[in-house]
Backbone bond lengths (Angstrom), bond angles and torsions (degrees), N, CA, C in turn:
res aa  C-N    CA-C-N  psi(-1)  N-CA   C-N-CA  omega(-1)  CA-C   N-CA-C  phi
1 X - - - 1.436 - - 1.528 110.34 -
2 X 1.185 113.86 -33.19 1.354 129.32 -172.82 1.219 97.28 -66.56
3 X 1.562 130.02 -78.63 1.605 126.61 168.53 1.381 125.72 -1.29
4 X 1.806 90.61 -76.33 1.188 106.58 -157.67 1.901 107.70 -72.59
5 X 1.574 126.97 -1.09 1.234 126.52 158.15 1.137 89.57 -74.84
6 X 1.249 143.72 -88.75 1.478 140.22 -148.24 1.905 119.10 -45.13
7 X 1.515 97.16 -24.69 1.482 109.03 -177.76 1.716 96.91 -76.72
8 X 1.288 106.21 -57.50 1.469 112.04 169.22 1.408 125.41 -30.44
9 X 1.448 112.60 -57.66 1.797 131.13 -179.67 1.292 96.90 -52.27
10 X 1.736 128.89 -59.96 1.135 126.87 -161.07 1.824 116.86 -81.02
11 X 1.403 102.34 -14.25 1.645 98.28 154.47 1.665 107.36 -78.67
12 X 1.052 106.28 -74.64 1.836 93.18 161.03 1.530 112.33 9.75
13 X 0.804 114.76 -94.19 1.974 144.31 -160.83 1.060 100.98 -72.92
14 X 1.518 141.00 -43.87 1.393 133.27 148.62 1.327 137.30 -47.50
15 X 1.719 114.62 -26.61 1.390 122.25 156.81 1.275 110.40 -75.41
16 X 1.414 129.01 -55.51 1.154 118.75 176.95 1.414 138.81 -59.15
17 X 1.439 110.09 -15.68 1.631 126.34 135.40 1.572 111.27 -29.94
18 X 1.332 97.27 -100.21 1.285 113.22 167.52 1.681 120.86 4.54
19 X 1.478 104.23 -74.87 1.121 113.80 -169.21 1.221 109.05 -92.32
20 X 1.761 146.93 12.57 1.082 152.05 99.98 1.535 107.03 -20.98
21 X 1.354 109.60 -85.90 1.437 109.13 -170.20 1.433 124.14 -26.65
22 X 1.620 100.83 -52.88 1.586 104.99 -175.93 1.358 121.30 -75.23
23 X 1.221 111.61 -20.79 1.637 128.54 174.86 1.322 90.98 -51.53
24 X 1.236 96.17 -85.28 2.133 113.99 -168.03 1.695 93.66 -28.36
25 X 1.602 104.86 -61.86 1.447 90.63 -153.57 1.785 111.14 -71.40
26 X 1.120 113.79 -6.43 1.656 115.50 169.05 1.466 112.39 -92.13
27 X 1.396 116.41 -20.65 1.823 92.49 154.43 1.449 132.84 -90.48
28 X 1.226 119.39 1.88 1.421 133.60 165.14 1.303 118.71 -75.59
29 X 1.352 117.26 -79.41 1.589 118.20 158.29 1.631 129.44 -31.13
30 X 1.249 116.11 132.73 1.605 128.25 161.17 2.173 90.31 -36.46
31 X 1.804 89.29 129.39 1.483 90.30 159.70 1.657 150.09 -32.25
32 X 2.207 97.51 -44.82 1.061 97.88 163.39 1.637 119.95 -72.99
33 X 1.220 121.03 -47.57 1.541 107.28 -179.70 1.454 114.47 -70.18
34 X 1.431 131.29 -1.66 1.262 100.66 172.98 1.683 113.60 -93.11
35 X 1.475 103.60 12.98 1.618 109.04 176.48 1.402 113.50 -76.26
36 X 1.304 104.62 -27.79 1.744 118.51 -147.80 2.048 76.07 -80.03
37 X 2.015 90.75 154.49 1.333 95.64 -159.53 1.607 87.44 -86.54
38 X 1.264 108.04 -35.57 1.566 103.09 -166.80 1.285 127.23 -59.97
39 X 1.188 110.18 -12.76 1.726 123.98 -163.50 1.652 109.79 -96.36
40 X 1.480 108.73 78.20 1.343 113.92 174.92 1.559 130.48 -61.98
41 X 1.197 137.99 153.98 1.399 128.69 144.14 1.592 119.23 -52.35
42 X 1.254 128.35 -25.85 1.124 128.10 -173.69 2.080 106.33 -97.64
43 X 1.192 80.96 2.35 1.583 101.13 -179.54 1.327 117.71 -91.21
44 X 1.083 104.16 -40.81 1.579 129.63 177.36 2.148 118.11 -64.85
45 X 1.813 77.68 -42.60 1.740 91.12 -168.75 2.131 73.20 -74.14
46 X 0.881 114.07 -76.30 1.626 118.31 -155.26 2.029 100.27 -25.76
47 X 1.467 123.25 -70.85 0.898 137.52 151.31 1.466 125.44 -20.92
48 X 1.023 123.83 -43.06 1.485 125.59 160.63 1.435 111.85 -82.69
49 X 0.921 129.65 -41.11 1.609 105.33 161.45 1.001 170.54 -120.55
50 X 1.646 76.26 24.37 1.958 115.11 137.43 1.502 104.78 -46.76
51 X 1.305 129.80 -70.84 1.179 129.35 -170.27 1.426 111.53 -71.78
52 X 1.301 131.89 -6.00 1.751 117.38 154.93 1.634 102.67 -86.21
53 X 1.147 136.02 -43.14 1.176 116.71 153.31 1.497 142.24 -4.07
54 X 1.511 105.35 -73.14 1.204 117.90 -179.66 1.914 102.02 -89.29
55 X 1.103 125.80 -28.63 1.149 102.92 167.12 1.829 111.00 -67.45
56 X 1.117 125.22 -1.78 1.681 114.65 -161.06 1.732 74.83 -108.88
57 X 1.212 147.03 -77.77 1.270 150.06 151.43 1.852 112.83 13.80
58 X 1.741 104.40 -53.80 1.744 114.97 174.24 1.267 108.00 -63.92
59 X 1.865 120.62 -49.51 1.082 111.51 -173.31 1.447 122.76 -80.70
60 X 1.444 122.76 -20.29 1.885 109.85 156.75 1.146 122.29 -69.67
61 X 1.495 124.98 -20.09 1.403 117.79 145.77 1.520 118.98 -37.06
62 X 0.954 95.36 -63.15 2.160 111.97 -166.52 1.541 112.30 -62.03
63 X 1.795 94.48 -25.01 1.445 94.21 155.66 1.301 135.64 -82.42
64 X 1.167 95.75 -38.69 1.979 98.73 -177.43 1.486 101.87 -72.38
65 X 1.490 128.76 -50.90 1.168 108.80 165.27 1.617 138.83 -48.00
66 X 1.066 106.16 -22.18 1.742 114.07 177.32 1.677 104.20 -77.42
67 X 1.537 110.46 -32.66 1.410 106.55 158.69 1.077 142.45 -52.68
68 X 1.344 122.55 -32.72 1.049 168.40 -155.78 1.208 124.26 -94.93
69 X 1.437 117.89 -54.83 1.766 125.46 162.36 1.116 103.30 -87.84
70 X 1.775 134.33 -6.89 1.490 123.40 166.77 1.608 110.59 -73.78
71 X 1.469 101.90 -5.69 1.809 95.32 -167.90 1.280 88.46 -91.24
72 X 1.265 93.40 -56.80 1.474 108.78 -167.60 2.119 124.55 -29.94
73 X 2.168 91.40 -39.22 1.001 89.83 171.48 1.570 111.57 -103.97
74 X 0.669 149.55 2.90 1.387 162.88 -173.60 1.855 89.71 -84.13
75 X 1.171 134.38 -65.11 1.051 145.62 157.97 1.623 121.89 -18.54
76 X 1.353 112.80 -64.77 0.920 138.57 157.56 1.809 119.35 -45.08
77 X 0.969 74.85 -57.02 2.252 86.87 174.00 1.545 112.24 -76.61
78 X 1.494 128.14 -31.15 1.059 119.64 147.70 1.459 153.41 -100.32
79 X 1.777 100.23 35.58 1.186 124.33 164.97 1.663 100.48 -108.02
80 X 1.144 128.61 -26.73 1.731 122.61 -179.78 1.768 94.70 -89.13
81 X 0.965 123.62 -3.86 1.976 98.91 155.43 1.021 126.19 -93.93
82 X 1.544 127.54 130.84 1.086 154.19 144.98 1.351 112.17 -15.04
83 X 1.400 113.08 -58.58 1.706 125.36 -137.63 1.762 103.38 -137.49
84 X 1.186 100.38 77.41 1.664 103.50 -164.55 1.455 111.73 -45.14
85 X 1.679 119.58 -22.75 1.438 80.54 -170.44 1.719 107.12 -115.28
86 X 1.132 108.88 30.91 1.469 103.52 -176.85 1.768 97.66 -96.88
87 X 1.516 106.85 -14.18 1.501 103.90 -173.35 1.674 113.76 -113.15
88 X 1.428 86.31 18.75 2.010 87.00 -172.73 1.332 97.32 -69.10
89 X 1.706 128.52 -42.95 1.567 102.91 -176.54 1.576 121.68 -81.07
90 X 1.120 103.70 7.73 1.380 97.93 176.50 1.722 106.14 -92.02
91 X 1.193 89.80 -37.08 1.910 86.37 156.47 1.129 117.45 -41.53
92 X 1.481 125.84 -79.31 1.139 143.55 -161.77 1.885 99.59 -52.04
93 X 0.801 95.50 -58.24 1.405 101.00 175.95 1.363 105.21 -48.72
94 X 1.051 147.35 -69.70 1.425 158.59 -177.29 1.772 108.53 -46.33
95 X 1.387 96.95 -47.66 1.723 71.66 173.66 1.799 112.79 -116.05
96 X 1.509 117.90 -6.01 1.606 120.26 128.15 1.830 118.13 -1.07
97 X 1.251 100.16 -80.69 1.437 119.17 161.10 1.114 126.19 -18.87
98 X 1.240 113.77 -74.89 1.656 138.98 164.78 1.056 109.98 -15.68
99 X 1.517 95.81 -84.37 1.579 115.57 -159.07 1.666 114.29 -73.94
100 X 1.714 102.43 -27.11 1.918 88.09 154.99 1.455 133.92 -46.84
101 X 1.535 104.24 -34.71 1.626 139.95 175.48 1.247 113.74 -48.83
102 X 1.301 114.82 -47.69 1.344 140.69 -143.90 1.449 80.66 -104.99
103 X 1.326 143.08 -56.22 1.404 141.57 -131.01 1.483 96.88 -88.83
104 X 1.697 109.77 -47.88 1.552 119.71 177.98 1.208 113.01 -53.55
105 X 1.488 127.68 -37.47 1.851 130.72 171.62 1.256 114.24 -57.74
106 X 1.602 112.33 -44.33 1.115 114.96 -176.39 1.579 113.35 -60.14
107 X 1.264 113.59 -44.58 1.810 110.42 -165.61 1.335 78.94 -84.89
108 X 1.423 157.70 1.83 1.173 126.17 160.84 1.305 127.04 -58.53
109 X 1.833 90.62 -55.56 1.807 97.33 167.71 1.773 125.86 -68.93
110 X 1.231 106.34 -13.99 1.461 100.28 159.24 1.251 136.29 -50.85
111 X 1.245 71.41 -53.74 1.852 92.42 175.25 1.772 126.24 -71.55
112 X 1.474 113.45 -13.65 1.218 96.00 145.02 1.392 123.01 -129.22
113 X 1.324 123.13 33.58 1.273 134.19 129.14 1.465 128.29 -43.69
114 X 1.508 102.75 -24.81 1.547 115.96 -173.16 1.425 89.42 -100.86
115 X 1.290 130.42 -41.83 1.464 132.57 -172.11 1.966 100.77 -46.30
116 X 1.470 93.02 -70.47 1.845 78.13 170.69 1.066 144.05 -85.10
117 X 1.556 118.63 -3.00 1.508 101.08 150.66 2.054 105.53 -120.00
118 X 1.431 90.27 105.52 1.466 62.62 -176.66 1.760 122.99 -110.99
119 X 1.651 91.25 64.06 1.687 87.96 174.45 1.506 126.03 -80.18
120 X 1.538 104.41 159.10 1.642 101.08 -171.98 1.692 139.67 -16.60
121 X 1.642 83.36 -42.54 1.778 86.38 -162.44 1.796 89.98 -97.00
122 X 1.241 128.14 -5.78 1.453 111.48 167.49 1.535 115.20 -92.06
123 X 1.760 112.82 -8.45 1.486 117.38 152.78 1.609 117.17 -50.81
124 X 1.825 115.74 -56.46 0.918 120.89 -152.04 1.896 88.72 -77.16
125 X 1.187 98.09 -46.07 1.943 96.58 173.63 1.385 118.84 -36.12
126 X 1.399 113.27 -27.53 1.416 117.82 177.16 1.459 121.51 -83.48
127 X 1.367 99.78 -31.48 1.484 110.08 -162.69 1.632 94.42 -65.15
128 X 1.743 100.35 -64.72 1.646 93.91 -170.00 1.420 126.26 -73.21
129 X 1.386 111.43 -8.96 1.683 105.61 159.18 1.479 114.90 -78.39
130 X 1.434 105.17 -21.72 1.912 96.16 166.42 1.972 107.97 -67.98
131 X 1.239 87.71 -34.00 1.712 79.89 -174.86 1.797 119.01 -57.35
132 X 1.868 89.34 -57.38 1.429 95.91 -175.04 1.372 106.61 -61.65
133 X 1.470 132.73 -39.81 1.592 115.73 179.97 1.355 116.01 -55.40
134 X 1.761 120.24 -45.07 1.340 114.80 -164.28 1.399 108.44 -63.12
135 X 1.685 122.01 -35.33 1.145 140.49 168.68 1.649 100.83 -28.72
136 X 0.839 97.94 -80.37 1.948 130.83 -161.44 2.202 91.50 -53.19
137 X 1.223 91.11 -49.04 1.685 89.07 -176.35 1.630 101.96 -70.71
138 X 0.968 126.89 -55.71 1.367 134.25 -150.03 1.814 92.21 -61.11
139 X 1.660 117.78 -70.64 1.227 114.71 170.01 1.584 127.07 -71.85
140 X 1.723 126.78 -7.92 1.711 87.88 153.73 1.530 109.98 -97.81
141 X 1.149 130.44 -5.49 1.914 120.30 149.95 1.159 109.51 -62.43
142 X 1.468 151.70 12.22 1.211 141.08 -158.86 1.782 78.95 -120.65
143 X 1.675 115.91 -60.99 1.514 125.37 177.83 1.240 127.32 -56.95
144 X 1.361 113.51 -21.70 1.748 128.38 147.11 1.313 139.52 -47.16
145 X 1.624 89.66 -66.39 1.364 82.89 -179.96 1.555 95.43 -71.07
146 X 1.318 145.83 -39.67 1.547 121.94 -178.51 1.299 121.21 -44.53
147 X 1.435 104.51 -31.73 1.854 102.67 165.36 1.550 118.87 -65.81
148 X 1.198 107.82 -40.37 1.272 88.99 173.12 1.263 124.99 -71.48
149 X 1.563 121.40 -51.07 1.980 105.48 173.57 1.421 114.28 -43.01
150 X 1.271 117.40 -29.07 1.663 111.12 -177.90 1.220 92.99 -66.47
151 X 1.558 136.84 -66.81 1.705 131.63 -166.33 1.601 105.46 -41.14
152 X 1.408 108.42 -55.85 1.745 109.06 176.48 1.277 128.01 -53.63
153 X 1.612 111.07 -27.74 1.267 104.11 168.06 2.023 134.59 -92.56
């Protein structure tokens, strides 16, 4: 007897789930889609972050490629000098560039990498790769632009 109250309670609380769930998800949604049977709340979360996925997925693409055509041209710029060292900072500068490029994509997708799972220690994973990147950006844009007033002058 005992069970079968407790089996009882937990259909209880499981309907009333239920009909939580669908509530929530019919005042969020436009009227017509929250009619449609197929269109869950738990449909929605799945579906949404599939699509932070592949957007966090586009942007390490956008990074490694920005790496990538920075070598590529950096490469390129230091095969057309003559005189290696009058053009080393313009190298540096040239693929400098890049990898700031590259660095900003990256904490993009970090950052919502952390968006879907965001337990503690992939908080703290965030924190200090936000540090060391901003670090890393702040001082080689800081060594840049000094290359460049030197080029201007």
């Amino acid at each position: 007897m005992f069970t079968t109250a407790i089996g009882h309670l937990a259909l209880v609380r499981l309907s009333f789930m239920d009909q939580y769930v669908n509530k929530m998800s019919s005042s969020i949604l436009h009227p017509k889609v929250a009619t449609m049977p197929w269109l869950e709340l738990a449909q929605w979360k799945s579906a949404m972050l599939h699509g932070v996925e592949l957007v966090q997925f586009a942007l390490e693409l956008i990074s490694v490629a920005c790496v990538v055509i920075g070598l590529g041209k950096t490469l390129l710029l230091a095969l057309r000098q003559r005189d290696h060292e009058p053009g080393f900072p313009r190298i540096r500068l040239c693929f400098g560039s890049w990898l700031i490029l590259a660095l900003e994509f990256q904490l993009a997708a970090d950052i919502l990498a952390t968006t879907i799972a965001p337990s503690q220690e992939e908080l703290i994973r965030l924190a200090v790769i936000a540090v060391i990147r901003t670090f890393l950006n702040y001082f080689l844009g800081k060594e840049l632009e000094e290359q460049r007033e030197q080029q201007k002058a």
